[in-house]
N, C-alpha and C positions, 0 to 999 in steps of 0.2 A: 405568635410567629415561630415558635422556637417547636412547637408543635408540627406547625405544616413543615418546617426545613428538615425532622426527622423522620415526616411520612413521605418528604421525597426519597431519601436515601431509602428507606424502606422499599418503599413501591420497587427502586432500582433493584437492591438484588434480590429479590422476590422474582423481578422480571428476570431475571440474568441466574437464577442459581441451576437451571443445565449446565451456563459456561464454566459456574467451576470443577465440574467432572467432564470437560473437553479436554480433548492432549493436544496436539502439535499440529499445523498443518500447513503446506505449501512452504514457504521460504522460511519458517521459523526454525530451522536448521541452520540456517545460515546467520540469523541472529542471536541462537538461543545454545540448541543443543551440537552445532559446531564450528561454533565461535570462539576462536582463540582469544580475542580481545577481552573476553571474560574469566581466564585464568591465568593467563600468563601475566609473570609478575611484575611486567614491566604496560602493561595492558592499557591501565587508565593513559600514559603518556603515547601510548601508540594511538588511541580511541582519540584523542585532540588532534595531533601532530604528524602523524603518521600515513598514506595509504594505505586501504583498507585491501580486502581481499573480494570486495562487492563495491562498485561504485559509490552509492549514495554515502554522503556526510552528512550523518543525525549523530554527533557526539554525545549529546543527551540522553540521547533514547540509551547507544550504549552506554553510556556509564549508567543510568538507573539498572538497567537490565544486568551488570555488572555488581552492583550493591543487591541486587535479588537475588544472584547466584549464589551470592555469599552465606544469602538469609535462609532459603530451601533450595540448594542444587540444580536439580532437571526435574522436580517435580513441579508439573504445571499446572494445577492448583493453586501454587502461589501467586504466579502470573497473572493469570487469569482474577485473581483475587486482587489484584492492583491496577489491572484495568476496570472490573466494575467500581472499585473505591474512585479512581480519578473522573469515570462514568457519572457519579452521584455526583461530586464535588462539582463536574462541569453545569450540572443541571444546578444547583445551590446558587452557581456563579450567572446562571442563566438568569433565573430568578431576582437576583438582587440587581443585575443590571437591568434590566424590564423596568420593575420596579424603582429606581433611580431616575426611568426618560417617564415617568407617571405613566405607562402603559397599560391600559384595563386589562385584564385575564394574564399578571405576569405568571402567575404561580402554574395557572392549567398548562401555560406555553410551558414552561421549564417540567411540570408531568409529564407532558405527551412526549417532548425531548428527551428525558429520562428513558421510555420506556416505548419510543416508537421504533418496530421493527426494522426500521433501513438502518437504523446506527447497531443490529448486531453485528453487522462486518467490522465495523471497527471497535467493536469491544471484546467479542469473546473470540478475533483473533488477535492472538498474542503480540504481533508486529504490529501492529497499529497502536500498540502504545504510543507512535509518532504523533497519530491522529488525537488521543485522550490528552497525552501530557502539552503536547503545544498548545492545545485548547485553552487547560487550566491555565496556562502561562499567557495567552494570549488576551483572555477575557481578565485575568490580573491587572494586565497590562492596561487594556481599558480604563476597569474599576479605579486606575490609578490617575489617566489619564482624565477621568471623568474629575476625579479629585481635584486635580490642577485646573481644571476648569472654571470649577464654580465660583461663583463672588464671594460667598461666604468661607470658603477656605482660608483658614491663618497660615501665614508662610508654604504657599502652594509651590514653590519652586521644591520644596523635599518630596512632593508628588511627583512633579515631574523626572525628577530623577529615576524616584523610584520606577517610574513606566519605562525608563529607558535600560535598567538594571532588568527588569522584567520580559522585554520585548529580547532580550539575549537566548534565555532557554528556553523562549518559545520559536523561536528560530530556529534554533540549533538542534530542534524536536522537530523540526519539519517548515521546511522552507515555506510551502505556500503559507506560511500564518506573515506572509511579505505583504497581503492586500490590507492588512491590518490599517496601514495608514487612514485607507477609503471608509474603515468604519469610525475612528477616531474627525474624521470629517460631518459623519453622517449623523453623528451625537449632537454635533457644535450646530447643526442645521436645524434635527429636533427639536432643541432647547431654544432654538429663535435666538441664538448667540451671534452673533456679529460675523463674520470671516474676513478679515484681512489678512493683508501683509503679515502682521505679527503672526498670526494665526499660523496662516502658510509659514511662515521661517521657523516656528516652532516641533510643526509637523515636517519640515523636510530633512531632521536627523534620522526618524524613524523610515521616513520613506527611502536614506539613503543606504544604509541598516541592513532594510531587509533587501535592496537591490544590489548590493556588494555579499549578501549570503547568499542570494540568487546567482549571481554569476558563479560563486565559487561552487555552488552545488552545482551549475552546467559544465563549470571544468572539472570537475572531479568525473560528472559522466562523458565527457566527451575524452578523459586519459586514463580513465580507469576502470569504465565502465562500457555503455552501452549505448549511449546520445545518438554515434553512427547509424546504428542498427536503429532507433526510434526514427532518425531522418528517412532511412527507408519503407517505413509506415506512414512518413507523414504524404500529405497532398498540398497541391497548390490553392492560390489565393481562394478562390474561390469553392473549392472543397471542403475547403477548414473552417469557410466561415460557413458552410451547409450543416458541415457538424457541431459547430458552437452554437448556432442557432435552433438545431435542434436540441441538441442535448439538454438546456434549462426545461423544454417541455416535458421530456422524459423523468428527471426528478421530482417536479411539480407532479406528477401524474405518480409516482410511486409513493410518495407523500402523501397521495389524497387518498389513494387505493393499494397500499402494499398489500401485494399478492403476486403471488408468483416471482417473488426475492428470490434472485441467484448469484453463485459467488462469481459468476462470466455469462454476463448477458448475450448474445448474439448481434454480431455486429452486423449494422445496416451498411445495404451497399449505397454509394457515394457517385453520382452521375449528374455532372453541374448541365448535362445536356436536356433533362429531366423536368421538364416546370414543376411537376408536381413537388418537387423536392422542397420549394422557392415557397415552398408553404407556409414551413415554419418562419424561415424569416420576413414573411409578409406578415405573422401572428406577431412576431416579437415588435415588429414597427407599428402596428397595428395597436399595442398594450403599451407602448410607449406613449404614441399620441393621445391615445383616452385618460393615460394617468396625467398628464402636460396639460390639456383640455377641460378635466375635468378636475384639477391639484384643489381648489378652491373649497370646491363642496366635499371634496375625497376628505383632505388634510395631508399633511405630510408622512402621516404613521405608513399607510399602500404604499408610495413612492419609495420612504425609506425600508423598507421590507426587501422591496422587489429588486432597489439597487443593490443592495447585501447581500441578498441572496445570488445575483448574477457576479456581482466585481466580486465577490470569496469562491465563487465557482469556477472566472477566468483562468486563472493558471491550468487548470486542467478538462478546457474544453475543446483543446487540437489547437489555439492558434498557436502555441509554443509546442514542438514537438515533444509525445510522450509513447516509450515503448511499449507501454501497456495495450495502445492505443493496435498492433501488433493482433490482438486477442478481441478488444472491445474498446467501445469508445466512450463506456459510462460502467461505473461502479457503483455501490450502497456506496463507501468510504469517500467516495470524493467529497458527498455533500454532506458529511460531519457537521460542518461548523457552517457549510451555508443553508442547512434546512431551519435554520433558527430564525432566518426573517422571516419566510412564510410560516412556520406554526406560530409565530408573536403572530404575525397578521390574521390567521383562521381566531388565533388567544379569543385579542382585540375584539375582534368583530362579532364571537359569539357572544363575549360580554356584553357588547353595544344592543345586539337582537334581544339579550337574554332582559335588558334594561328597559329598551324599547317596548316590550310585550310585555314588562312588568309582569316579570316570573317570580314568584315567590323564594328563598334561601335553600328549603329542600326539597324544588323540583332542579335547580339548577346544581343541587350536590347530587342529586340522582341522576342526570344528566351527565357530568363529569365524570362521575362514578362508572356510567356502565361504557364511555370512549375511551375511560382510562381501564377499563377490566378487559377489554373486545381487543384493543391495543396491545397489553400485557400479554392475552392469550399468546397473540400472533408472534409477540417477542419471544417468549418459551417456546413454540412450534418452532423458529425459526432459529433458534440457538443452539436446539437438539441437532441441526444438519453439521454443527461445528464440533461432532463427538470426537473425529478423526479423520486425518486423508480420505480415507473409501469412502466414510457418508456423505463426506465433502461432494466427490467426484460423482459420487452415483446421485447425488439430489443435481446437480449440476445436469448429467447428463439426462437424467428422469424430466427436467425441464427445458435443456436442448440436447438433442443426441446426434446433433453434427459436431458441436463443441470439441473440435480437433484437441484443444490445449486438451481438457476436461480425458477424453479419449487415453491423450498422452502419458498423463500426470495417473488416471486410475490402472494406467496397464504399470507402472512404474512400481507404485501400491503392492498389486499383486505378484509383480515379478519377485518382489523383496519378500512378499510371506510365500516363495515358493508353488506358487498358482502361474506355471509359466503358460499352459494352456489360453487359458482365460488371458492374461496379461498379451499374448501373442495376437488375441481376435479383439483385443480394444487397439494395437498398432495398425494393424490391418484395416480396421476401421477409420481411422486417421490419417492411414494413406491416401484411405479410397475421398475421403471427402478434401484433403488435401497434399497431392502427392509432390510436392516438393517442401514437404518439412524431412530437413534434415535430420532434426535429432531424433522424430518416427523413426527413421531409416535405422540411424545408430542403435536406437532402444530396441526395436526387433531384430536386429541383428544379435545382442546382446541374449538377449531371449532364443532366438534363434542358436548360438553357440551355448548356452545352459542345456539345451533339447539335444545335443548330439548333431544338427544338423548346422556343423561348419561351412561346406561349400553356400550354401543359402546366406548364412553370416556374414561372408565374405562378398557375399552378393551386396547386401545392404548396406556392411561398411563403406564401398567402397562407393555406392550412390550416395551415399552420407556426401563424403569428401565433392564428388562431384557439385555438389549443392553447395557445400560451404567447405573451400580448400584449406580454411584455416581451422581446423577442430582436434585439438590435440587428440583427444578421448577414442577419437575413431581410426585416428592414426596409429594410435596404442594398441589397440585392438585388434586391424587389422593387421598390422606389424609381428601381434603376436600369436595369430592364427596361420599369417602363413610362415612362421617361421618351426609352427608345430608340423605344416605340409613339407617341410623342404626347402622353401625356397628365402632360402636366406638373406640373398643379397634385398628381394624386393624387401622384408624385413627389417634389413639393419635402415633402408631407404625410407621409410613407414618412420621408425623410432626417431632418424634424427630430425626429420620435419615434424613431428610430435617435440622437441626440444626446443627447436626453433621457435617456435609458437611458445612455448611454455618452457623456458629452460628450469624453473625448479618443480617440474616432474621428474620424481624421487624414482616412481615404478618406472617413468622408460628408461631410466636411465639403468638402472637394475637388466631388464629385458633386450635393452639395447647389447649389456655386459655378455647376457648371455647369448644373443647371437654374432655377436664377435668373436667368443670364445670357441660357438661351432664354425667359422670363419676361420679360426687357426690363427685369429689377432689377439692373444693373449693379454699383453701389455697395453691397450688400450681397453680391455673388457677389464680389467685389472682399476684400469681409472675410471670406469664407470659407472663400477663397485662401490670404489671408493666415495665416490662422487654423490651417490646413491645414499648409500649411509651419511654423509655429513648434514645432507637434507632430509634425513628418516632414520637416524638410530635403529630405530624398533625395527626396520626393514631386515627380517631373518633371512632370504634368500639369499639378498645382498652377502651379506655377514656371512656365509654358509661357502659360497663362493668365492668371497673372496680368502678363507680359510685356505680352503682346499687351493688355491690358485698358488697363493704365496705357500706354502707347504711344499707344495711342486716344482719349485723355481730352484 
């Protein structure tokens, strides 16, 4: 045994060692390389207690990501080296739990989960630590749960504690590990345990748990964040259950056939006037009533798979609104921890065939051998796309070339390494396929005033605003292009709705200073100098001017 547990961790980073030569991509900026909450010295108590400068509350994620910084800085090598480590451990944990409900093929299920290409999104990107660490916490939780279960247990109540001590940092690592309850039900069903009362008032701390982490993670997006703007993606009744019902076929089907893995799929359009739509959820009633119909001679193992894998996938198949949803309405990431029922069930069932045909030990290791080497391949092909930003974006768009975000996000890429040419014709492109994105607007405007050609800049800013009146950035911008033109007053008008929106904006407050100052309002550029530096020290222009103002007085 102790053999196969280190040829799992093996097989993992075998699969995964491209990701340790990946660097940073998409929002790992905003966790990683500029995040305050991992330096400042007051950090860990602001990471609990505090609002963040990004909606979501994963305390966890931050403070490990915080104790990393401490260990390699901004070298993401190390990162990336603590998600394939909690990678392997999940699959170890996968294994033992299989193995604990007597499930035939636990070990092949917990390889192929090791080292199947849909979970490289959430490994060798560095933010989905949320996705790895709740895991390990949550299948903890389990293992613990499974403990206080059993008859055999001596003094089971120190299990049960323990699953509730446990069920904390798998939460606070990411909320959806909330359906957790509905697998801790699905154990007690396996095992042909009883369900009562008891049972249920046992299990409703945990269900209470993760539904009071659930709300607080909708409040923190609905005051902090971005919840609004996810309601304006979402659809009515009947929409949301089109896409919840689709969406389980779509990861079964990536599961069975990964290929053509992207980090933003192309989102399907949503028309309840549509029969054909009505498909999928006539397939999903459909595998309901044959698993119900047929439970007898199935067994419980298909039933419980297929629950697991839908009730761990609910939180994030539209009927609660999700701004991702914005972009696409399915991820690799979402089904982390629900693709574990269907590969236990593919496990199972090869074993059962493999029993049934009375396969000999090394056709059946030759067998595993070459689904686990065809698999591994695809893992490595597929890890390589997470070298950085640009391969990110460019395999994105190589796979859809409408992909607006994808468009966005690689002209952004390029703008930053100086390629504003290039970066200008992926905006352009992103217009054309969807022209009321704002922050297209803004971003080639930005581009657009790098190139020398301001009135154009001016043009986009100001469609920006048009499109969304609340966007401090475009306000700043165009505030400070046309106060480069002369026109001051529309200027100083620009910066303070720029404030308004965003009052500890250091630069407008700076820019504002100094069109006040060509205003001939000294004493109020004078405070907003001031003001400037108390929120940005390091702000030299500030500092520069307000020298030179007080000098002059």
């Amino acid at each position: 045994m102790p053999d196969l547990a280190l040829l799992l961790v093996i097989l993992t980073f075998l699969a995964y060692l491209p990701a340790l030569r990946c660097g940073y991509i998409w929002d790992d900026d905003i966790y990683v390389t500029a995040n305050p909450l991992l330096t400042a010295p007051d950090g860990l108590r602001r990471i609990w207690f505090s609002p963040h400068t990004y909606p979501a509350y994963f305390p966890m994620v931050n403070t490990t990501l915080r104790f990393e910084y401490m260990w390699w800085g901004l070298n993401p090598a190390g990162y990336h080296f603590v998600n394939i480590l909690l990678h392997g451990m999940n699959a170890l944990l996968v294994w033992v739990v299989l193995r604990k409900l007597v499930l035939p093929g636990a070990w092949l299920a917990a390889a192929i989960s090791a080292i199947h290409p849909v979970n490289v999104e959430s490994v060798a990107w560095i933010t989905e630590l949320k996705n790895t660490q709740s895991t390990l916490f949550g299948l903890l939780t389990l293992l613990a749960w499974m403990k206080f279960t059993d008859r055999q247990t001596v003094r089971p109540w120190r299990f049960y504690a323990l699953a509730l001590l446990l069920y904390g940092p798998a939460l606070f690592s990411k909320t959806t590990v909330s359906t957790l309850p509905a697998a801790m039900l699905l154990v007690l069903w396996l095992r042909n345990a009883p369900i009562g009362w008891r049972r249920v008032a046992q299990i409703l701390p945990f269900l209470c748990y993760g539904v009071g982490i659930g709300l607080l993670s909708v409040w923190c997006e609905a005051h902090e964040g971005n919840y609004a703007e996810a309601l304006r993606y979402s659809y009515g009744g009947v929409g949301r259950l089109l896409i919840a019902t689709h969406a389980p076929w779509f990861y079964a089907a990536k599961l069975a056939w990964p290929t053509q893995l992207t980090f933003s799929y192309p989102r399907w359009e949503i028309n309840p006037r549509d029969p054909l739509q009505y498909i999928w959820l006539i397939a999903c009633v459909a595998v309901a009533l044959l698993l119900w119909w047929r439970r007898g001679a199935l067994g419980r193992g298909p039933v419980a798979a297929v629950v697991f894998f839908v009730a761990t996938l609910s939180p994030l198949l539209g009927l609660i609104p999700v701004y991702t949803f914005r972009y696409s309405f399915v991820a690799d990431h979402y089904q982390y921890v629900a693709s574990i029922g269907l590969i236990a069930l593919f496990a199972a069932g090869v074993s059962r065939l493999a029993g049934t045909w009375q396969l000999g030990h090394n056709i059946r290791c030759t067998l595993s051998a070459s689904l686990l080497a065809v698999l591994g391949a695809l893992t490595w092909q597929q890890a390589l796309i997470y070298q950085n930003s640009e391969t990110l974006w460019r395999d994105t768009l190589a796979k859809d070339p409408n992909s607006w975000m994808a468009q966005n996000n690689l002209g952004d890429v390029l703008l930053k390494s100086g390629r504003i040419p290039e970066a200008i014709e992926h905006w352009v492109h992103a217009l054309r396929v969807k022209p009321d994105f704002a922050e297209a607007h803004y971003n080639l405007g930005v581009a657009l005033a790098q190139a020398g050609r301001i009135p154009e800049a001016i043009e986009r800013w100001e469609q920006a605003l048009r499109l969304k009146p609340d966007y401090p950035e475009a306000h700043y911008n165009l505030g400070t292009a046309l106060g480069q033109a002369g026109r001051v007053g529309e200027a100083i008008r620009h910066f303070e709705q720029a404030l308004r929106i965003k009052p500890d904006y250091a630069e407008a407050h700076c820019n504002l200073g100094v069109a006040l100052e060509q205003a001939g309002r000294r004493r109020d550029a004078i405070g907003h100098y001031e003001q400037a530096l108390r929120l940005n020290p390091d702000l030299a222009e500030a500092r520069n001017a307000l020298v030179r103002l007080q000098a002059g007085r």
